[in-house]
N, C-alpha and C positions, 0 to 999 in steps of 0.2 A: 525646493525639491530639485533634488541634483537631473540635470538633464545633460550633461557633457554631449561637448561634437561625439554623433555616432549615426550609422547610415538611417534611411527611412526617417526623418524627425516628422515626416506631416505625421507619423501614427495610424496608416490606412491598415483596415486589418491585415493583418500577417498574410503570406502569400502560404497558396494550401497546393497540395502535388495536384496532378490532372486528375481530371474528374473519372472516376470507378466505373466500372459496368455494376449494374445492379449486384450481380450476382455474386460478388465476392466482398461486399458490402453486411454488416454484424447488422440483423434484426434483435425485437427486443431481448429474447430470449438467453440466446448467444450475449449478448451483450450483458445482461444477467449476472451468466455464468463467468464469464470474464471480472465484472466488476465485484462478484461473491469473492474469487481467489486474490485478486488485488486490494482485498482488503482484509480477510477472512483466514479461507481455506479449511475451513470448520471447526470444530469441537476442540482440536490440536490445540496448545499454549497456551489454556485455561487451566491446567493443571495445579500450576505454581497460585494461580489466585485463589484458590478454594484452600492451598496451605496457610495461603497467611491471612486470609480472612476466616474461613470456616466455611461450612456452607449456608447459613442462612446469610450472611453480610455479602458473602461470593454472587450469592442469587440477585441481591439487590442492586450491586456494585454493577452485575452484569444488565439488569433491568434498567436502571435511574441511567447509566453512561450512554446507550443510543438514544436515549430522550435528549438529557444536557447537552451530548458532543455529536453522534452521529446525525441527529435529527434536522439539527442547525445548518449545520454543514451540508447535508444533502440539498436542502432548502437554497441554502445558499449558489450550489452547484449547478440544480435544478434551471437557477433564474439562467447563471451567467455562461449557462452551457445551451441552453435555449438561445439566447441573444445572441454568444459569439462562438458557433463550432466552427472554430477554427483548429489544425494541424497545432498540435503546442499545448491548447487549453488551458491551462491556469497563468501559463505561461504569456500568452497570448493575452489573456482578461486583465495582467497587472501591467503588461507592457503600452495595452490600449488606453488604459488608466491615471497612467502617470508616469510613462514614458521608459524611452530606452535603459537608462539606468537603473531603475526598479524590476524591468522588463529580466536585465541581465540579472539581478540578484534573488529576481525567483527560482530563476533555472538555476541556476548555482547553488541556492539551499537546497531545492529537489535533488539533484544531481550525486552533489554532496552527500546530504541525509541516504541517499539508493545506498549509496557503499558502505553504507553500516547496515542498512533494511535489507540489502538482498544477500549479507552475508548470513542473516537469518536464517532461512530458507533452507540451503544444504544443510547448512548445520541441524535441523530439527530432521532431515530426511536420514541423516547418519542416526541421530538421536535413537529414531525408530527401528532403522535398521540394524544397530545393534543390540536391541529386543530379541529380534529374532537369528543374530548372526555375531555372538559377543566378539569371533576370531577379527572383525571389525576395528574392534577399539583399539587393537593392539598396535603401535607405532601411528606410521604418519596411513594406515590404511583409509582408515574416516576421511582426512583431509582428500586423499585420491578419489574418493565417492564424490566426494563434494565437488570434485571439482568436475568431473564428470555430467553431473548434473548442469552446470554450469554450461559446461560443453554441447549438451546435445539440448538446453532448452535454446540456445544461442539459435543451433543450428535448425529447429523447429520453427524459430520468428523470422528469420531468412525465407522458409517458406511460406509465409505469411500470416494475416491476419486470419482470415479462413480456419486455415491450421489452428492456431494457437485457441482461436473461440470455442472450435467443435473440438478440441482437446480437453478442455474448458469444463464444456457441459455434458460429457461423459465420465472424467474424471469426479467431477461434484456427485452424479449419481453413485458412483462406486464407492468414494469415502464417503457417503452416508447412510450405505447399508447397513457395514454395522452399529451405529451409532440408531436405526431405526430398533435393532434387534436388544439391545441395549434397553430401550427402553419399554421395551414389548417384554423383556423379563422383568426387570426391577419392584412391578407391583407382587410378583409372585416369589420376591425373595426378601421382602420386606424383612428386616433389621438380621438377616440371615448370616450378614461380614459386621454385625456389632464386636464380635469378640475374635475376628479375623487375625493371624498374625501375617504382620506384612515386614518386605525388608525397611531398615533405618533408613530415612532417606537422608540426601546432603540439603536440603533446600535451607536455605536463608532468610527467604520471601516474607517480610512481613508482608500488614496492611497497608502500606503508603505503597512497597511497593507492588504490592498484588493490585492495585487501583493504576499503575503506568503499567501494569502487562496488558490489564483490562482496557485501557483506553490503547495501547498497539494495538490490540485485538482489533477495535472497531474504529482503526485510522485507518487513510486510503483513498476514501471515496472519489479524491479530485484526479486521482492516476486513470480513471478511463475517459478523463476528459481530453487528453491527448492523442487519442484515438478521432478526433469526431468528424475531419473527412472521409472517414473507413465505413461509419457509420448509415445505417438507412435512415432520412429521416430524424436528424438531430433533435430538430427543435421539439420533436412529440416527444421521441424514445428516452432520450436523456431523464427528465424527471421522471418519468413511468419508473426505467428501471432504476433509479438511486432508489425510493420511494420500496419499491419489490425488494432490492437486494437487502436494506436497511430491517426490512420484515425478518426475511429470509435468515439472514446472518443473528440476528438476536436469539430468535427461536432454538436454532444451532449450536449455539452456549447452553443457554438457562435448562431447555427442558432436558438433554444429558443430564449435565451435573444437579438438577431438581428429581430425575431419575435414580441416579446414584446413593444421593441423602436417604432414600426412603429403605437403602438393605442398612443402614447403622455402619458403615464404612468410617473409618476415623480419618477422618480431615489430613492430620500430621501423615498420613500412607499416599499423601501427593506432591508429585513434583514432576517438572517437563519430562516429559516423554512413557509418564506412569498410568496412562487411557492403557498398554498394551497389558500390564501387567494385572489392571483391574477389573479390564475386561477378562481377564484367564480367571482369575477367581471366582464371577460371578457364570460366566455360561462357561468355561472350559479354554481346552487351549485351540481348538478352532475358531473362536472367538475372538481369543487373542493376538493369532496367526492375523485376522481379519481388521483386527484395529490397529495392528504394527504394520499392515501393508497400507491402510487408510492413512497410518500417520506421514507414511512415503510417500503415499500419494498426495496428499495437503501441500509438505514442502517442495514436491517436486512443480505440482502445479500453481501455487503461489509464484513462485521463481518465475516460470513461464509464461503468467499472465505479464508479472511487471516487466520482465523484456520489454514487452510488447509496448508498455505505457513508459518506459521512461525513455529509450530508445527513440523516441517524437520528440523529444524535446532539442536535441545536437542537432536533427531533423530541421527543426523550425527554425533554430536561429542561424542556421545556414542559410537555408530560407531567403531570412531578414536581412542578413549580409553579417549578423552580429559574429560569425562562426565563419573559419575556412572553407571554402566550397565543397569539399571533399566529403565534408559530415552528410551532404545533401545527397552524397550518390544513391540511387534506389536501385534495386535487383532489377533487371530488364524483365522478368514475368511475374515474380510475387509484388513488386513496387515496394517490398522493404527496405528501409535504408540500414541495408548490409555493415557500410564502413563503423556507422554510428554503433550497431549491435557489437559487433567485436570490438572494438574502442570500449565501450560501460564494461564488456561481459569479464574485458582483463582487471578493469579496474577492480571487480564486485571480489573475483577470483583471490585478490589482495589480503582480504581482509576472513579469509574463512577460519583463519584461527582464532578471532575474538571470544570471548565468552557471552553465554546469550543474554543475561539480563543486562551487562556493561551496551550489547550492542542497541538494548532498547531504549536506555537511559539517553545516550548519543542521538540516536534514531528521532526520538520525540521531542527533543529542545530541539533539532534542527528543522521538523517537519513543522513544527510549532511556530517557526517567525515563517516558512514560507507560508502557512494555514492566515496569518496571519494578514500577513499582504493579500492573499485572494479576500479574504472579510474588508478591507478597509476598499480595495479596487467595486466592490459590491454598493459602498456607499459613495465612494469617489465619479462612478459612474451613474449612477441616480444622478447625480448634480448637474456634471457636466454633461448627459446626451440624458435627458429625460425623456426625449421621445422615442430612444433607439427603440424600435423594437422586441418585446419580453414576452414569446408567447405562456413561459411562466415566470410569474414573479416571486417571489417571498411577499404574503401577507400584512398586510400592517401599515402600508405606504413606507414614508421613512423613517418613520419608530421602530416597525420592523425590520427593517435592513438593519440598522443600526443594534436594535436588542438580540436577533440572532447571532450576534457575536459573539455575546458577555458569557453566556454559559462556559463554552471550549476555551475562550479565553484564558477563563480562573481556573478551568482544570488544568490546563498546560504552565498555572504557575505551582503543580505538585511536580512537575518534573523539572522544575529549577531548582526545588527545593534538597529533591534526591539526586541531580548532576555536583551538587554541592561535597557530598560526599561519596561520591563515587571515586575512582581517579584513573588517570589514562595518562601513560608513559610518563606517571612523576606528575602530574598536575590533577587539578579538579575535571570531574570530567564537564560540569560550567565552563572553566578556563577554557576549556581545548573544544568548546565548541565556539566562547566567543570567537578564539582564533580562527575557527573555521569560516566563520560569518565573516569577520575583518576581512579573511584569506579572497572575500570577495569580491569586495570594495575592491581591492589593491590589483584583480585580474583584471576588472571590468577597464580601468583606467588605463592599465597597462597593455590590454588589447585594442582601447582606444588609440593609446600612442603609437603602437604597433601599425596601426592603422586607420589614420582619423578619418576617412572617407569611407571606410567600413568594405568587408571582404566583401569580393564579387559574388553578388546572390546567385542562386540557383535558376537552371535556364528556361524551368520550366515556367507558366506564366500561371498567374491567379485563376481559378473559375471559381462563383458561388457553388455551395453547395446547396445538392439536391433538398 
């Protein structure tokens, strides 16, 4: 296990900013709504999976995947977010685990993986808003929404975490009014759009890959563990709300599109960003008005929850000294770390011109080896501190630890399967992620050399948390 000179070798947990007044500190609720949008954002980017499955296979795909993949994972999350809330979070759980070197190639695949995950985002807020506004689509105007968004969720996590929660959990009420209304009609328009004409759509999507939109859908879950000195009460809240939001975001899928199947709507009349259009034909164009602003609202706040979660992470390895001091600077009253958000927010900015399903193909082989290393740190750490501390564990003793892995494992080898044949700037888009991965290896060493006694940490000093 590579452990190269690099600063911090005893492995003491990570160093976490000063400790919070209560009051500006995420209860479970807020934390909720935050971890709904960090993984979620609702009903939105199901569309494409009911094209290429149908809707009875759609329903199942979306039912059996937070058992197999969401389920596990929370579990998993649950344990090692209880044990170590620490600033970083997964980051922090593989670095305690098995050292600096691993430590750095978590944060790297997360990091990595964001700039394709968070060019999603704008991109599905354009999607909807030229629903309702086509003069949009016309030249590079989409891209200038996009980036905008970009812009002012930056400048929302600069004011804090506060902010960005209770943003959070009014936003989630908003986009799911109409999707409440939606379903409050559908028994009363039973098979009514059987024989509806709708526009030709461009979709592609089969079933392999309506199965990696559906598993984007319900990835994420480890991003609000980079939060957990902001947090009230880690070791309770954490598992409460993965457990809640895991409810929450299922239901959010299935019973929409189990709503929908019951007017006779034909499957092939779906694709990203066609909730606006489907809602117009079943209640109207108020309706529709309603699920094209919900759609804006989904990508807008998706965007702005992950600021929030990926933004901890350049955070924490400043911290640890792994990172130039500068990533550690916090705002002097929200305690954001400012430099870190505008640093990601350029990078994210990068990549808005991708196509959506190329950027989830990307997204999911990358999130997948770091999903990866947090499952093996889960077992790695049973071994070695088996007394730390778990005020919740994963069930099972260590048959459990171990068998909650296998499930997400074999799903994450369907998105090897389709990076295969995808392709990205002339190569497989497989290829161009190993390269991403290797790209890691080759920084962590080369930061190393840069500096073998590792960058001067941050001035602030350790306190437990509350």
């Amino acid at each position: 296990m590579a452990t190269a000179s690099a600063p911090r070798q005893d492995l003491q947990p990570p160093t976490v900013i000063p400790s919070r007044k209560k009051s500006v500190r995420l209860t479970l609720w807020p934390l909720v709504a935050a971890t709904f949008f960090m993984v979620s954002g609702g009903t939105y980017g199901t569309e494409d999976i009911v094209h290429g499955a149908g809707y009875g296979k759609a329903i199942l795909i979306l039912l059996l995947t937070p058992i197999l993949w969401s389920l596990p994972t929370a579990f998993m999350i649950g344990e090692l977010s209880s044990a170590l809330p620490f600033e970083g979070g997964y980051y922090a759980w593989v670095r305690r685990a098995m050292g600096n070197f691993w430590g750095f190639q978590e944060a790297w695949l997360s990091l990595v993986a964001s700039i394709f995950d968070m060019a999603i985002y704008p991109t599905l807020f354009v999607l909807y808003l030229n629903r309702l506004f086509p003069w949009f689509a016309v030249g590079h105007r989409g891209t200038m929404v996009a980036l905008a968004v970009v812009i002012v969720c930056a400048l929302l996590n600069i004011a804090g975490v506060r902010v960005v929660s209770t943003t959070s959990l009014w936003l989630f009420f908003a986009l799911s009014a109409p999707f409440i209304i939606i379903v409050a009609i559908a028994p009363f328009k039973f098979g009514a759009l059987a024989h509806a004409v709708t526009t030709p759509t461009t979709s592609t999507v089969d079933i392999l890959g309506g199965l990696l939109i559906c598993m984007w859908n319900y990835m994420g879950w480890d991003n609000a563990s980079t939060i957990a000195t902001e947090v009230e009460r880690p070791q309770r809240t954490y598992p409460r709300a993965m457990l809640a939001a895991v409810v929450i975001v299922a239901l959010s899928y299935i019973v929409p599109v189990a709503a929908m199947w019951m007017t006779g709507l034909s499957s092939s009349a779906w694709e990203t960003g066609s909730w606006a259009d489907i809602a117009g034909m079943l209640g109207g164009p108020l309706l529709r008005v309603g699920l094209a602003l919900g759609g804006m609202i989904s990508g807008f706040g998706m965007f702005n929850a992950l600021v929030m979660s990926y933004s901890r992470l350049p955070l924490a390895m400043a911290q640890d000294g792994m990172l130039p001091r500068v990533f550690g600077k916090l705002h002097p009253r929200s305690r954001a770390p400012w430099v870190t958000i505008l640093v990601c927010a350029t990078g994210w900015a990068m990549c808005l011109g991708l196509g959506f399903e190329r950027l989830i193909i990307i997204d999911i082989l990358l999130y997948g080896a770091s999903l990866s290393l947090e499952f093996v740190a889960l077992i790695v750490l049973r071994i070695r501190e088996p007394e730390l501390p778990r005020p919740f564990r994963v069930p099972g003793g260590m048959f459990g630890a171990v068998a909650v892995g296998v499930a997400p494992m074999l799903l994450l080898g369907f998105s090897v399967l389709r990076s295969q044949s995808e392709h990205v700037l002339g190569i497989s888009a497989f290829a161009f992620g190993m390269l991403l991965i290797a790209a890691g290896v080759v920084a962590y060493f080369a930061n190393t050399a840069l500096k073998p006694a590792g960058w001067s940490g941050a001035p602030d000093k350790p306190e437990p948390v509350a």
